[in-house]
N, C-alpha and C positions, 0 to 999 in steps of 0.2 A: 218693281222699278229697278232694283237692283239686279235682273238679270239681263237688263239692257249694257250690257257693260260695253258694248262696240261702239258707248257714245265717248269712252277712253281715248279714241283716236282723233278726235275731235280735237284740233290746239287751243291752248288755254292764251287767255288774255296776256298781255306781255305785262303789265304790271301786276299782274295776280301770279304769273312767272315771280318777277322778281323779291317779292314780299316772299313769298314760299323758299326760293334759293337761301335768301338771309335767314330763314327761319324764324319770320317775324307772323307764325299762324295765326296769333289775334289781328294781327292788319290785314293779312288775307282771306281771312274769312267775314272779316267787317265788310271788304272791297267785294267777295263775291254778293255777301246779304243786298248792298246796293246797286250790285248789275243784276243782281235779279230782280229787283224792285221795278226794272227798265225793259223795255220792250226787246225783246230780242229773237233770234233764229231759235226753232225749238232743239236744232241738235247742240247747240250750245247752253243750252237752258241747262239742259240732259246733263252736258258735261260738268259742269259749274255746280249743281247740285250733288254728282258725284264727288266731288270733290273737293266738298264742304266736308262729306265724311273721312276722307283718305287726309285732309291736313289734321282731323283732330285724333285720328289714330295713329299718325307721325309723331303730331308732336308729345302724346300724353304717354302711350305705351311703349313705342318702340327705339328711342334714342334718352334712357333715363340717365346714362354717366357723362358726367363735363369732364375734364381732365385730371382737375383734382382727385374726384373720385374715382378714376379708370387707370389713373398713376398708383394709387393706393391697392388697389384690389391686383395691380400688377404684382407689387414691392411684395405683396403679401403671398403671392400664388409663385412666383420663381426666385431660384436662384441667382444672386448676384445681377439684380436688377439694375438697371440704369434709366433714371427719367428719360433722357434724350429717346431710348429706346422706342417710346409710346408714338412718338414725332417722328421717327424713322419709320415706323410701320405705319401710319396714318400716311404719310408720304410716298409709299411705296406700294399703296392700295391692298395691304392684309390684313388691316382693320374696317368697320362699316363705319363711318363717319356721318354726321350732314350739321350745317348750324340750327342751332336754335337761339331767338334773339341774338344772334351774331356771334353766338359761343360754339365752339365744337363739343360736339355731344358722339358717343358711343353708342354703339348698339345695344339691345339687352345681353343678347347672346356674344358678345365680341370675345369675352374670356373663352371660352367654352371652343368658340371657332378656332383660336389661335394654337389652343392644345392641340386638337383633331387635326388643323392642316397642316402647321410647322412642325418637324418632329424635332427640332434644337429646341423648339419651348416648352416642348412633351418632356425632353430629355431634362430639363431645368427644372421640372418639377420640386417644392418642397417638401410637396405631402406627393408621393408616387400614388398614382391609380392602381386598382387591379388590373392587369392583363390577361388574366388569366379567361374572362368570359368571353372576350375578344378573340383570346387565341383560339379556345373550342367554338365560339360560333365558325372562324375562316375552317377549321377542322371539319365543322358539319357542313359547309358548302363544297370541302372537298372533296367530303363522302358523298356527297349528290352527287357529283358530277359523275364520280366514278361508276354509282352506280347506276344512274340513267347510262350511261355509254354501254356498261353490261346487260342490262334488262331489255331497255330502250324506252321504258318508260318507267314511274314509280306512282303509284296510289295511294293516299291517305285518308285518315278519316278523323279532321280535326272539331276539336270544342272549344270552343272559347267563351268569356263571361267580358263585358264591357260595361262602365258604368260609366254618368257622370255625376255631380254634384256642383252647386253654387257656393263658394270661398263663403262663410261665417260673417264676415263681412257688408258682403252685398248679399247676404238672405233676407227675403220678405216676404214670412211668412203671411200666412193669410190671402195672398194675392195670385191669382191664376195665370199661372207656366205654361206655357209649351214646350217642349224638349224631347231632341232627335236622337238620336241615337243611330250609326250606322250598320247595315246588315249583309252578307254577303248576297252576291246577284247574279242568276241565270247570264253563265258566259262559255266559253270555250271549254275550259279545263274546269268548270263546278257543275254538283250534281247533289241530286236526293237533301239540298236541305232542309233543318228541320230550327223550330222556332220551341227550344224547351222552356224557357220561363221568363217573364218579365213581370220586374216587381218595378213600382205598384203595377196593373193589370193594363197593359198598354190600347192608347184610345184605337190605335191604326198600322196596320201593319201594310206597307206597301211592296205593290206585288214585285215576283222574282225579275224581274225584265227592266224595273224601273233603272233607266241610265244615273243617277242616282238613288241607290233602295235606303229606305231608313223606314225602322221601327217610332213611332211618335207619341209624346205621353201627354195630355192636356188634362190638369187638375189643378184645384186649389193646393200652394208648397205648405210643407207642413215643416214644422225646425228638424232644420239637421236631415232632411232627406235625400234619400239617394236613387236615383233615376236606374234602373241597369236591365241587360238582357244577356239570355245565355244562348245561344246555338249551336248546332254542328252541320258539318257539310264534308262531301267527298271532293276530294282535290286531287287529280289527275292529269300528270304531263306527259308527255311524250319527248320522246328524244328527236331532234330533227338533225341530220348532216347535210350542211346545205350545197350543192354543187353547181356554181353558175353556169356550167355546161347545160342543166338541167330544167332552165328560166325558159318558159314559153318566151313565144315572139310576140302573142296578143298579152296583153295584160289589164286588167280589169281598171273600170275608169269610175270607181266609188272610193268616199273618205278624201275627196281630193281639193275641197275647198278650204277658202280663207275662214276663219272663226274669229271675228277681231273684240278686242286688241289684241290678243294671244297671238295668235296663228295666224298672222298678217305678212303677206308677199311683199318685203320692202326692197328699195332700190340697193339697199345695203346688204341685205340676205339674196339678194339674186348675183351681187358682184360675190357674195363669199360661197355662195352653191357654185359658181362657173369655176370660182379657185379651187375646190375641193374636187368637183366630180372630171375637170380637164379633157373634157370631150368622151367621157366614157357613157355605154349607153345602156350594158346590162344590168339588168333591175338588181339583181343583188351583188353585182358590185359597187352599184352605185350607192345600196345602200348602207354596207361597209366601206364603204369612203368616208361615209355622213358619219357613223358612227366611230367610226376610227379618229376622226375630224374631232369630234364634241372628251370622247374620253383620253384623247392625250392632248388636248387643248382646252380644254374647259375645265378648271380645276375646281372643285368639290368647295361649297361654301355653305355654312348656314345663312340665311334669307329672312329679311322681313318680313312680315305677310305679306303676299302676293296681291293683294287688292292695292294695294299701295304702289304699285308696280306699274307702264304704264304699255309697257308692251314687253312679255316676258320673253319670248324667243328674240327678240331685238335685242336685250338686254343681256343674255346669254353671250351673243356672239361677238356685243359690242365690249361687255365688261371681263370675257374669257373665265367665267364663275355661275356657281348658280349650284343650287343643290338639287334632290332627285327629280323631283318636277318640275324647274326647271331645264334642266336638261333633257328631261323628255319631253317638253313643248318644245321645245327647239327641234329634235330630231323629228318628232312630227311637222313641223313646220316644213323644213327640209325637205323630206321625204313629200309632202305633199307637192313642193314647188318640183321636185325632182318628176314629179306622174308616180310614186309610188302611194299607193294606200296606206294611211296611217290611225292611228286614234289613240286613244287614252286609255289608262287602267290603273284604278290606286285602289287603296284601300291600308292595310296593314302587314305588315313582316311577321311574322308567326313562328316562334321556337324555342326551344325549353330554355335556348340561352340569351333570347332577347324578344320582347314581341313590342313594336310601335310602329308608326306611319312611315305610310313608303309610296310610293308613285315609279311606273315605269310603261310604257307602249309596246302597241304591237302594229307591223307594219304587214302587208300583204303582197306575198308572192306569188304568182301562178308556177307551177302546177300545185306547191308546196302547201297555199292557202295562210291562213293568218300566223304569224309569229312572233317572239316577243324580242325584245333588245331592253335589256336593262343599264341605262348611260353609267348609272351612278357606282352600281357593282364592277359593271364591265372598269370602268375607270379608276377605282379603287385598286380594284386586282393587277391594272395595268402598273400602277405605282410602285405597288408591292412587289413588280418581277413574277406575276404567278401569269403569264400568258395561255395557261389554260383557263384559268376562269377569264381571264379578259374574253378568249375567243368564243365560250361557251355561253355567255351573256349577249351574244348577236346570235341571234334566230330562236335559244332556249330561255328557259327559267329553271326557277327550281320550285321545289311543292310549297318551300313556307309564306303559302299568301291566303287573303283575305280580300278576295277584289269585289270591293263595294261600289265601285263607279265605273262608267266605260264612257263618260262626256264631264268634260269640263263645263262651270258656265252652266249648268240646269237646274229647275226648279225643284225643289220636294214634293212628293206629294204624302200629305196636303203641303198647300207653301209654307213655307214661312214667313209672317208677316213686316218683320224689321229686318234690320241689315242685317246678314249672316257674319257668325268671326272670319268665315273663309266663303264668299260668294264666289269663288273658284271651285271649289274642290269640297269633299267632305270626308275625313277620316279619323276627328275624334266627339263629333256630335256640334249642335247649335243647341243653344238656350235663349227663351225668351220671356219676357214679363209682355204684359198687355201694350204697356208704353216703351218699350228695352229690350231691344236686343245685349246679350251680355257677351265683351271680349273675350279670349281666350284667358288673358288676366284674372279673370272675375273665376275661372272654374277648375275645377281639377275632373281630371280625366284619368280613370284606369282601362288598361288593355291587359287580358289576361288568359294565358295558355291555360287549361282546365287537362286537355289528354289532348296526345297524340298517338292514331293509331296505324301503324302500316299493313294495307291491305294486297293481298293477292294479286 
């Protein structure tokens, strides 16, 4: 049921609107139990039933600080704070806000957001970060770049070890789990992988092709257990120099549909495609317009869960924010509205000096064939003044990935039976009990580089 999500565009009842805006979830969910009780359209049934689950993941998980508490963890985290401060930035859309019961509440993540995007509140720190891992990860992307442009391609042969577990907390033992785990998947640039060990002895291993691939474990939980897999695979890019001189005149007419609510042709995204593209019609300029568009106008934010969301590309272009998937459903979106080929790819970041979730697309040129655009690098680097990795992020990549997905929006297989933490996307696993799907809250997730090897 849950992978019906195109019933998101569906408009919600205008009182069930308004109980939601005030953040009054027990009234809105009380209102939806009794329109459901009532005879109704079934694409609204649809909607209304999603949406029983997105108010009680709003209001329980993702908005836990009132003010009191978001002024304190302020006072505490910078230099020469000022209350007013928290009111300026909430007024000024740098903080993720929404009411609950008619109170303003905070994101989980708003601390964390406000170091990464503002660098005056980086600079204010009490307690300084290290920089140091930072600095060698931009170090090792600018060794790639270098050396793709010398090679023209680079080869790897990574391992990696991934586990999950359920928080001590919500364990129950005795009672029979399911839980996924992500895997890497038959794509463009993967090859020869291999599946070396999964403890305990995993029930399903799904095949290399699956648009979402995941490893699955179903057994009675024992205390204190740990779900995990180890793999390897060859990761192989190529360097591409893109030359729009070079753009066939035919161009291939797949990947070019709406996928809603994501990837939805609105009247608002077709006035901001006409302002971006200005009557231009070659395919790869048009598609460096899009992308130039998203990474010096879309500034880098962490994100609620995405299910919670109600049309992500809309949201994108209407809030000017959005973090790496994010932005890559928008420039998909784009690009499909544009006639260019588009699609999805996530999975994980992978390198000695950082490895966690990441998302980016690839769009399709003729004669050139599939390519990647990564928004959220490309756009960082843009910040940063480093205009070689901006420009190297539209059409290239680099080797440190893990691409476990090539469709938003799909099932497992085998499914899974409750709501997923992310019925979007998949790149640190689901868990579930018979009767329970469990949030991201409920689990801890490790990602972990084991070797990397550089190959011939």
């Amino acid at each position: 049921m849950y992978y019906e999500l195109n019933y998101m565009s569906v408009p919600l009842p205008e009182d069930v609107i308004k109980l939601k805006n005030y953040g009054d979830f027990d009234g809105a969910g009380k209102l939806i139990d009794y329109l459901l009780e009532s005879e109704l359209p079934q694409a609204l049934k649809k909607r209304l039933e999603i949406e029983q689950d997105i108010i009680r993941i709003v209001g329980i998980n993702e908005y836990p600080f009132d003010f009191v508490e978001a002024n304190k963890m302020m006072k505490e985290t910078f230099k020469e704070y000022q209350e007013q401060e928290l009111t300026i930035l909430k007024e000024t859309g740098k903080v993720d806000w929404l009411y609950i019961d008619g109170k303003v509440h905070f994101q989980r993540r708003f601390l964390m957001n406000l170091i990464k995007t503002q660098a005056d509140y980086e600079a204010r720190l009490i307690v300084k970060e290290d920089n140091e891992t930072d600095r060698l990860r931009k170090q090792e992307l600018t060794q790639n770049i270098q050396l793709m442009k010398e090679r023209g391609y680079r080869k790897v042969k990574l391992h990696l070890k991934t586990s999950i577990q359920v928080k001590k907390e919500y364990e129950r033992p005795g009672e029979t789990v399911k839980v996924y785990l992500p895997l890497p998947k038959d794509c463009k640039q993967i090859s020869d992988i291999q599946i070396i060990k999964t403890t305990p002895e995993a029930s399903f291993i799904a095949p290399e092709n699956e648009a979402q691939r995941t490893v699955c474990f179903e057994t009675v939980l024992q205390e204190d257990q740990t779900f995990s897999v180890e793999y390897s695979y060859v990761n192989q890019v190529d360097y591409v120099d893109l030359d729009p001189n070079k753009a066939s005149e035919l161009q291939p007419e797949f990947e070019l549909s709406e996928q809603l609510p994501h990837i939805r042709f609105t009247p608002y995204l077709e006035q901001v495609l006409a302002e971006i593209l200005a009557g231009e019609t070659n395919p790869i300029i048009k598609a460096r317009k899009i992308y130039d568009f998203i990474t010096t106008k879309v500034n880098y934010s962490f994100m609620r869960e995405y299910f919670t969301i109600e049309n992500i590309s809309e949201y994108a272009a209407v809030n000017l924010k959005g973090d790496c998937g994010v932005q890559a459903i928008l420039f998909i979106t784009l690009c499909r509205m544009a006639k260019i080929p588009a699609k999805w790819q996530s999975g994980l970041y992978v390198s000695q000096y950082y490895t966690g979730c990441h998302d980016w697309a690839q769009f399709y040129i003729a004669p050139y064939g599939w390519l990647f655009a990564d928004l959220s690098f490309g756009g960082g680097a843009r910040r940063n003044g480093d205009l070689d990795r901006w420009n190297y992020y539209f059409g290239n990549l680099d080797i440190f990935r893990m691409p476990a997905n090539s469709e938003i929006q799909t099932d497992f297989n085998p499914p899974k039976q409750s709501l997923r933490a992310d019925p979007i996307d998949n790149q640190r696993g689901e868990f579930e009990y018979e009767n329970q799907g469990l949030p991201y809250a409920y689990l801890d997730v490790k990602q972990e580089l084991v070797a990397m090897e550089e190959l011939v």
